[in-house]
MOPAC internal coordinates of N, CA, C and O (Angstrom, degrees):
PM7 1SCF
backbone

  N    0.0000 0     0.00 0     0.00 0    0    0    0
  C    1.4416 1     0.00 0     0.00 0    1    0    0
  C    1.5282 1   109.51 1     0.00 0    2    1    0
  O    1.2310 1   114.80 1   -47.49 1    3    2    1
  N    1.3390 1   127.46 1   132.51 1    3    2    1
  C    1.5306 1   140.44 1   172.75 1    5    3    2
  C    1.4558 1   106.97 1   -65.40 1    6    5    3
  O    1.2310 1   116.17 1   -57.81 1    7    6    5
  N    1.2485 1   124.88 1   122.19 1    7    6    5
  C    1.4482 1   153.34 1   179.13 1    9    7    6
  C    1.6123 1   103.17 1   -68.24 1   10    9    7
  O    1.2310 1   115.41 1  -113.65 1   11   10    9
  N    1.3358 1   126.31 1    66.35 1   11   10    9
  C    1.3608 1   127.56 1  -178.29 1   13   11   10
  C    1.9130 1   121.52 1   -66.02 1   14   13   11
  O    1.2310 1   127.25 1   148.23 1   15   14   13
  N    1.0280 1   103.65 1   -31.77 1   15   14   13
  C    1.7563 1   114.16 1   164.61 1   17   15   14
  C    1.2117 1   125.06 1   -45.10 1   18   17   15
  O    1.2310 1   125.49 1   -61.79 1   19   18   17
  N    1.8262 1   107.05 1   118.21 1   19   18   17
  C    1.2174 1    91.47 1   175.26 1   21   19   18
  C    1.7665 1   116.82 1   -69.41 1   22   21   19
  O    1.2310 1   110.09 1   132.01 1   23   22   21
  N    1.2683 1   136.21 1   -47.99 1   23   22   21
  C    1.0935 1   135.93 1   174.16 1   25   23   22
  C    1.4508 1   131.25 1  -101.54 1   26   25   23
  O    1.2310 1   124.78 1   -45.07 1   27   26   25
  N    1.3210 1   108.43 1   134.93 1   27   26   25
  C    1.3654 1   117.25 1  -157.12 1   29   27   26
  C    1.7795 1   110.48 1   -50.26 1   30   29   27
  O    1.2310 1   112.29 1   -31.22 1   31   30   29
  N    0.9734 1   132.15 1   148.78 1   31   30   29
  C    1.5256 1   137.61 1  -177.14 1   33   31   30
  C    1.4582 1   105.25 1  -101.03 1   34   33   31
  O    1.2310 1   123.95 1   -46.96 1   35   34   33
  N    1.5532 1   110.02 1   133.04 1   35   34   33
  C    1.3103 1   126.20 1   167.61 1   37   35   34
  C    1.8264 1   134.55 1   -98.49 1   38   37   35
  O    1.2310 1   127.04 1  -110.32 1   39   38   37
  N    1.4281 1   104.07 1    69.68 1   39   38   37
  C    1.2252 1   115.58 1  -163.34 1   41   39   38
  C    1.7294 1   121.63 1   -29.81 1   42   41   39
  O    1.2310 1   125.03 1   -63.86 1   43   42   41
  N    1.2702 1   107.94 1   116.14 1   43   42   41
  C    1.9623 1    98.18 1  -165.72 1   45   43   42
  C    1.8849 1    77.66 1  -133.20 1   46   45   43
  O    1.2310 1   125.65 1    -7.89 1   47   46   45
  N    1.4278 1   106.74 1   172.11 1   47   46   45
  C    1.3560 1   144.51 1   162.51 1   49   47   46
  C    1.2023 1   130.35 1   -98.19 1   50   49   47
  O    1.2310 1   110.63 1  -124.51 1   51   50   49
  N    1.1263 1   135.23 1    55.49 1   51   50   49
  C    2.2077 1   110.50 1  -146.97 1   53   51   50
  C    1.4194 1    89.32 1  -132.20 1   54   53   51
  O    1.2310 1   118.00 1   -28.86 1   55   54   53
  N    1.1657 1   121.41 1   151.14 1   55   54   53
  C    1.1579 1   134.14 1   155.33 1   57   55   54
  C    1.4301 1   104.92 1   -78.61 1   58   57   55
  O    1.2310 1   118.97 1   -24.23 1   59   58   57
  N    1.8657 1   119.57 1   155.77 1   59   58   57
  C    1.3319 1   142.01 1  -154.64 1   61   59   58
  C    1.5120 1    95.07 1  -175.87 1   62   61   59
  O    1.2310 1   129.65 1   -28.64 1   63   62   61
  N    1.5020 1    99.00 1   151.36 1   63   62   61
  C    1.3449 1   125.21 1   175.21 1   65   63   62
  C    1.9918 1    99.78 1  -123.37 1   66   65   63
  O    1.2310 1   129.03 1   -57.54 1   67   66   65
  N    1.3805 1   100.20 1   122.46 1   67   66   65
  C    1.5573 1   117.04 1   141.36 1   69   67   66
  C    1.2627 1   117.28 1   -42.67 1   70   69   67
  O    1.2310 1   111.72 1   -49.76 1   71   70   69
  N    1.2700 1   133.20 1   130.24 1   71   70   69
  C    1.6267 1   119.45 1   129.06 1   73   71   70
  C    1.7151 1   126.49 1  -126.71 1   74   73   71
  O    1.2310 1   108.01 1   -60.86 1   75   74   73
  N    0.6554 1   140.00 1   119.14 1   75   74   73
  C    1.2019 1   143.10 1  -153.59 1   77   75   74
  C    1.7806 1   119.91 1  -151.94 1   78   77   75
  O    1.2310 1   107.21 1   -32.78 1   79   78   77
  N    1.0168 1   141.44 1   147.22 1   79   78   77
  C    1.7353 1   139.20 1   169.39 1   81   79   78
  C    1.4551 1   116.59 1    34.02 1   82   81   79
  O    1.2310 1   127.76 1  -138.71 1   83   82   81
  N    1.6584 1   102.66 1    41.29 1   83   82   81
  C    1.4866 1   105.15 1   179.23 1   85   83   82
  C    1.6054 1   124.33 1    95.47 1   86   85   83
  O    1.2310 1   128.05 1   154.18 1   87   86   85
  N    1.0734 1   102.11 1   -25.82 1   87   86   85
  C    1.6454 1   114.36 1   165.96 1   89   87   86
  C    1.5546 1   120.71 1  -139.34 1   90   89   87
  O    1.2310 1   125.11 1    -6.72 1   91   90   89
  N    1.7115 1   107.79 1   173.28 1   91   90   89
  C    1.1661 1   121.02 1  -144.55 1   93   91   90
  C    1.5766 1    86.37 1  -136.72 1   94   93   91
  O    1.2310 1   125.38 1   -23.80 1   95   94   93
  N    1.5773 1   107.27 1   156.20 1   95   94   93
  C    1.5131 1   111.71 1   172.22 1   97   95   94
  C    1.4874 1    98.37 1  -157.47 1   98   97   95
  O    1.2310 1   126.72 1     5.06 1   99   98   97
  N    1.3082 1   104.68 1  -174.94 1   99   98   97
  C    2.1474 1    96.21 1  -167.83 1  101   99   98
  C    1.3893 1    85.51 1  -111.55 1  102  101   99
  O    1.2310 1   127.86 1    16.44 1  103  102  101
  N    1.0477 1   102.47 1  -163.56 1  103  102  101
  C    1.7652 1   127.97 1  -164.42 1  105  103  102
  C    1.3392 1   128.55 1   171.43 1  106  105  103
  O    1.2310 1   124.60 1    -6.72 1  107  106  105
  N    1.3419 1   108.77 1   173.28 1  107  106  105
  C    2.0834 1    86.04 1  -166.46 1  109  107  106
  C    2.2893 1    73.35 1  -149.18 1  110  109  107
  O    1.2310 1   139.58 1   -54.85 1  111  110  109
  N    1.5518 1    79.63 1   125.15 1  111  110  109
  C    2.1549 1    76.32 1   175.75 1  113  111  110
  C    1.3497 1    83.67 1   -93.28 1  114  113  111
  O    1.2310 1   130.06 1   -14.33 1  115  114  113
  N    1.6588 1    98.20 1   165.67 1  115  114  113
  C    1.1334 1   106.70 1  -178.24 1  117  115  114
  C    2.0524 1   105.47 1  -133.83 1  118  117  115
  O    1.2310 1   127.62 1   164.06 1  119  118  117
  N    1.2924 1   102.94 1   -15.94 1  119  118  117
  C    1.6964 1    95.21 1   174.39 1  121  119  118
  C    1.7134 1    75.68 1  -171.47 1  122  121  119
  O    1.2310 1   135.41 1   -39.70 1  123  122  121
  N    1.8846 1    87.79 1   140.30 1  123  122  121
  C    1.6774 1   121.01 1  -170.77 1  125  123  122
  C    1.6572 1   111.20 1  -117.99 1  126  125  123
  O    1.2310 1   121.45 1   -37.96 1  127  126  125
  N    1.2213 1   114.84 1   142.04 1  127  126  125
  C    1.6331 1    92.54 1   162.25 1  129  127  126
  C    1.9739 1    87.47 1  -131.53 1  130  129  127
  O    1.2310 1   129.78 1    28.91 1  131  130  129
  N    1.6495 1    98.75 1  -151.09 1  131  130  129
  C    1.6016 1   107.85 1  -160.35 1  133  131  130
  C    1.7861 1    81.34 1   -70.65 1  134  133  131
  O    1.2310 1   121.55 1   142.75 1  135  134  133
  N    1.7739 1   114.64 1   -37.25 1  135  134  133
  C    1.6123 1   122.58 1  -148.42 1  137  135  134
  C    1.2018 1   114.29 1   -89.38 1  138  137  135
  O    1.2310 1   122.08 1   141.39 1  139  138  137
  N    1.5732 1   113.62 1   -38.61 1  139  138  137
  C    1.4299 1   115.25 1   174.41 1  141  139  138
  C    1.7892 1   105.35 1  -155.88 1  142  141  139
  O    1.2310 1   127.61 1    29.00 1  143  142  141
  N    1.3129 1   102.95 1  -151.00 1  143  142  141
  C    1.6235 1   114.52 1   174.93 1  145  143  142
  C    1.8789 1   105.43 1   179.85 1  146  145  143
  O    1.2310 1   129.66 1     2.87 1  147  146  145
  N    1.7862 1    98.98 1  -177.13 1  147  146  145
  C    1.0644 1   107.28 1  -144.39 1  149  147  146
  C    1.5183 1    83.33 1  -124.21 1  150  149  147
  O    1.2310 1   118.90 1   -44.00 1  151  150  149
  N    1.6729 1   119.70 1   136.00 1  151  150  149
  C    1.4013 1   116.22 1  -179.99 1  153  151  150
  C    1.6782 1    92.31 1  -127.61 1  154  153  151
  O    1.2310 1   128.27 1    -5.40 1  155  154  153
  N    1.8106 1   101.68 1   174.60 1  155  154  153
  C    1.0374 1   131.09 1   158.69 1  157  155  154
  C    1.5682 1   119.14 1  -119.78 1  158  157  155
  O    1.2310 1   125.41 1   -60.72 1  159  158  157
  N    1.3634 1   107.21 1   119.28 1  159  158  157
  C    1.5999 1   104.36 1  -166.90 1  161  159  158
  C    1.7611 1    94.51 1  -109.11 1  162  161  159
  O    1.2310 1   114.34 1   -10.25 1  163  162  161
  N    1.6128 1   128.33 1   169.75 1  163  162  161
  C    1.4191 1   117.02 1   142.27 1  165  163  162
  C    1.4634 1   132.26 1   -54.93 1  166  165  163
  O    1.2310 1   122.54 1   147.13 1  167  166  165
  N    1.6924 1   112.75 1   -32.87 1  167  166  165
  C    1.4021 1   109.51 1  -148.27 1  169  167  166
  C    1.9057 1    89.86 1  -150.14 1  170  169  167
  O    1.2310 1   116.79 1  -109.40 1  171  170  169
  N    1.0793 1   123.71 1    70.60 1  171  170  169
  C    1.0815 1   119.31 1  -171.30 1  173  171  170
  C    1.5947 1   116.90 1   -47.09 1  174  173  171
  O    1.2310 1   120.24 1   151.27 1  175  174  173
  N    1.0912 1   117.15 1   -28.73 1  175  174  173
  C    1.8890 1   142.57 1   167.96 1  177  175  174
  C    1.2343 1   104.19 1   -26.41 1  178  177  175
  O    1.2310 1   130.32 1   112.06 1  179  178  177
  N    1.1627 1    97.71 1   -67.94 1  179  178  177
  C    1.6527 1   116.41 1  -167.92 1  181  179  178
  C    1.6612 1   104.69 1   -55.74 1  182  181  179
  O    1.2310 1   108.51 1   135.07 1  183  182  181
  N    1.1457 1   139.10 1   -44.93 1  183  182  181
  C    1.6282 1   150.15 1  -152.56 1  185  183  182
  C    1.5089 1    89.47 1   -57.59 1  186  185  183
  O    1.2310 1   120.27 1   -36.89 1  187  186  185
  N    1.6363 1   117.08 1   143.11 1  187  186  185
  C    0.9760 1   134.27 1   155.47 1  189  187  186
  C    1.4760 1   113.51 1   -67.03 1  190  189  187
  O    1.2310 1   119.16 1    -6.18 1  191  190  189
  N    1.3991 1   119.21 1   173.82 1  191  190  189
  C    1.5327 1   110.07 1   173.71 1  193  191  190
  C    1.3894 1    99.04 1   -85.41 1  194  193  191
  O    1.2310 1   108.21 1   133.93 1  195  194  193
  N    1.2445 1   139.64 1   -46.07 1  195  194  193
  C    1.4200 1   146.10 1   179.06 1  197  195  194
  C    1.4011 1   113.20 1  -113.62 1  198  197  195
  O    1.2310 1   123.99 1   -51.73 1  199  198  197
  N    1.2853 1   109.94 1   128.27 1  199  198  197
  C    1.9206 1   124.91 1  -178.83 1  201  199  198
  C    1.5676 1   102.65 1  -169.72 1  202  201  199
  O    1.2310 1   133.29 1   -15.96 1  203  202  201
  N    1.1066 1    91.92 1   164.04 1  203  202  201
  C    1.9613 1   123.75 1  -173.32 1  205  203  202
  C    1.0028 1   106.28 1   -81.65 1  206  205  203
  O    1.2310 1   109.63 1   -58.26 1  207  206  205
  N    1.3287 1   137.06 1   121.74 1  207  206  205
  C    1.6070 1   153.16 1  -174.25 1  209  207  206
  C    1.5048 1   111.83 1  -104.15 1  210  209  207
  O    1.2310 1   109.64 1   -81.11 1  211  210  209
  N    1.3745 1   137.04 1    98.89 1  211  210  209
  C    1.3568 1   105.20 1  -156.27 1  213  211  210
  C    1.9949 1    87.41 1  -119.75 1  214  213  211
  O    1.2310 1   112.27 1   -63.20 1  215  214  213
  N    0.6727 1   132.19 1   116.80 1  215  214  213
  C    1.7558 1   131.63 1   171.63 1  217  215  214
  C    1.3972 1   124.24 1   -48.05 1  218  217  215
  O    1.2310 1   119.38 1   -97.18 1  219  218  217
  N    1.4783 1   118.79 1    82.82 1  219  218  217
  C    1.4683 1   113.18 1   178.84 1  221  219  218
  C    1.7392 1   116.71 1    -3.78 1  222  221  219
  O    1.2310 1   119.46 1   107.55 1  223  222  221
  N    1.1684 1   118.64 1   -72.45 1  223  222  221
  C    1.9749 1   136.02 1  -153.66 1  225  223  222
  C    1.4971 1    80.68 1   -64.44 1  226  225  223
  O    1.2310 1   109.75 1    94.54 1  227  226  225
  N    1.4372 1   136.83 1   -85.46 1  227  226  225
  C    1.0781 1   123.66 1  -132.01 1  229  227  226
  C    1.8317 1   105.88 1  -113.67 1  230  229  227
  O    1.2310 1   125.62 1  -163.61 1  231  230  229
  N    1.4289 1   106.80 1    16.39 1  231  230  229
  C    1.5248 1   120.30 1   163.87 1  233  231  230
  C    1.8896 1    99.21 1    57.65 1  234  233  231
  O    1.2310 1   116.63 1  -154.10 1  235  234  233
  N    1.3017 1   124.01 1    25.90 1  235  234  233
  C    1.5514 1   123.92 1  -159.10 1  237  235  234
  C    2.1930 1    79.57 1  -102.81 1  238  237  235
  O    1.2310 1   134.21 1   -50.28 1  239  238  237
  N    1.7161 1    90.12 1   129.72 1  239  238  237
  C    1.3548 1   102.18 1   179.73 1  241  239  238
  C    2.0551 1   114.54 1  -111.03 1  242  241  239
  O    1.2310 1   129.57 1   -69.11 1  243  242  241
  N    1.2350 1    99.16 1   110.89 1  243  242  241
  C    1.7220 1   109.69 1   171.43 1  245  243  242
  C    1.3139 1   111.09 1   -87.63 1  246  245  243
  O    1.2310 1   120.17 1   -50.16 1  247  246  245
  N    1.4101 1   117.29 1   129.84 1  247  246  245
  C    1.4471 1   115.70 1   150.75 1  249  247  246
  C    1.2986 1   117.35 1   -99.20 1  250  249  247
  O    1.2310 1   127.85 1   -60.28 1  251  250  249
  N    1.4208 1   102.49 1   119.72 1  251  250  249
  C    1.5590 1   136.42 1  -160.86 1  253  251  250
  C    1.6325 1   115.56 1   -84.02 1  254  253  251
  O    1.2310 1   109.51 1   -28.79 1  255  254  253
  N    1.1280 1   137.27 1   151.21 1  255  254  253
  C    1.3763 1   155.32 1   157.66 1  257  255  254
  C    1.7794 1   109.44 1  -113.85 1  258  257  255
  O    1.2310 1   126.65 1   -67.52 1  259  258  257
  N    1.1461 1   104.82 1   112.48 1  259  258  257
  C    1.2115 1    93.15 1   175.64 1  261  259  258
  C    1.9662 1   107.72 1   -83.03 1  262  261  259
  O    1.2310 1   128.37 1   -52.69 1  263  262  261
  N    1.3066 1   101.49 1   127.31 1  263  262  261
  C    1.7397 1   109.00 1   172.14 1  265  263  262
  C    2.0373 1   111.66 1  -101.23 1  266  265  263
  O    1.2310 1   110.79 1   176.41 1  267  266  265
  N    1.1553 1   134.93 1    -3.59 1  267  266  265
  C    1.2654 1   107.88 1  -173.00 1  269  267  266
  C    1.9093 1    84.48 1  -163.18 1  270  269  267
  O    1.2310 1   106.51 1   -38.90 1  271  270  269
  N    1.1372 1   142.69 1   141.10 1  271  270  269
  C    1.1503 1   139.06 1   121.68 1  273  271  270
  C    1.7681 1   124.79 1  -110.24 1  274  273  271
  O    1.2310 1   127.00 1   -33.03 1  275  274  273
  N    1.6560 1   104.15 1   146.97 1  275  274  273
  C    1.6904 1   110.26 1  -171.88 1  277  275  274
  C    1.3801 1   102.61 1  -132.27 1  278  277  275
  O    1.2310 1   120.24 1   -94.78 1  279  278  277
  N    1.0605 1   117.15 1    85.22 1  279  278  277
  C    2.0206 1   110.63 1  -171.53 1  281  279  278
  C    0.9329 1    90.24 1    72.36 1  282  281  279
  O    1.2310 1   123.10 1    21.00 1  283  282  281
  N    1.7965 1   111.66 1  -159.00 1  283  282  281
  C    1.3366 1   115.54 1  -162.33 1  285  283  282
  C    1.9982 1   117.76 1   -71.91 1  286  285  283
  O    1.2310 1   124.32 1  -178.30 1  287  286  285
  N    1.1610 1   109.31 1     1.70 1  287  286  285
  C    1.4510 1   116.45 1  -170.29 1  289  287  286
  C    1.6378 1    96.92 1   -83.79 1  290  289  287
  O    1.2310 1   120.65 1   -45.28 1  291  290  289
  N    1.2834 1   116.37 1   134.72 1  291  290  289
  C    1.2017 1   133.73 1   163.43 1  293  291  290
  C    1.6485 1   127.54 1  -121.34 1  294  293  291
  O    1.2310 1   111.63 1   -53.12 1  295  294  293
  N    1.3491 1   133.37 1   126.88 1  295  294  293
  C    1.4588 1   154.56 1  -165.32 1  297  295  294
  C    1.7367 1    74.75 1   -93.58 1  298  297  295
  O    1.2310 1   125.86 1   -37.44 1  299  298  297
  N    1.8109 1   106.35 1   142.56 1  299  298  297
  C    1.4281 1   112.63 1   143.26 1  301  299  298
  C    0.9594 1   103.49 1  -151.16 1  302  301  299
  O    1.2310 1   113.93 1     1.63 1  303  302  301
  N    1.5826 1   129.09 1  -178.37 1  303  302  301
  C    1.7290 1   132.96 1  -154.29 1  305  303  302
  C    1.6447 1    78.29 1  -155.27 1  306  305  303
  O    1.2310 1   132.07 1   -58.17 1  307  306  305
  N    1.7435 1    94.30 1   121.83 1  307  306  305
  C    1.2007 1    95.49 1   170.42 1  309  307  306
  C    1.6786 1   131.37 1   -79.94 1  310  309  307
  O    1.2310 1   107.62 1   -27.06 1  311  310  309
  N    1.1676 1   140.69 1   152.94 1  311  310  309
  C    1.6990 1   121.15 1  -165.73 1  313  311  310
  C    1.6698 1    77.18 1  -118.68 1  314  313  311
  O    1.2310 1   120.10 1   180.00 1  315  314  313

């Protein structure tokens, strides 16, 4: 498979909270770079196109673009 990324991904585990259109839901990322990262949501449906990603461990908050969803896995690009 061709390596399409511009920057290499740093595979992590962490739990994260959504927030977005009034509500919030959890999440677990699963690989980060400087630009974006890769989550696991329950219900990908539900996701706004744009919401606040905030990382359980180190409470650090992204505002997100979502760029790709596949099942419940979602790509976002941070702005």
């Amino acid at each position: 498979m061709v390596e399409r990324r511009k920057l290499p991904r740093i595979e992590v585990d962490e739990p994260a909270y959504i927030y977005g259109d009034g509500s919030s839901i959890t999440c677990r990322v699963t690989n980060v770079t400087a630009e974006g990262a890769a989550m696991d949501v329950p219900n990908a449906s539900f996701l706004p196109e744009r919401f606040q990603l905030m990382t359980a461990n180190d409470r650090v908050i992204q505002n997100c673009r979502v760029i790709w969803i596949s099942q419940n896995r979602v790509g976002v690009e941070f702005e």
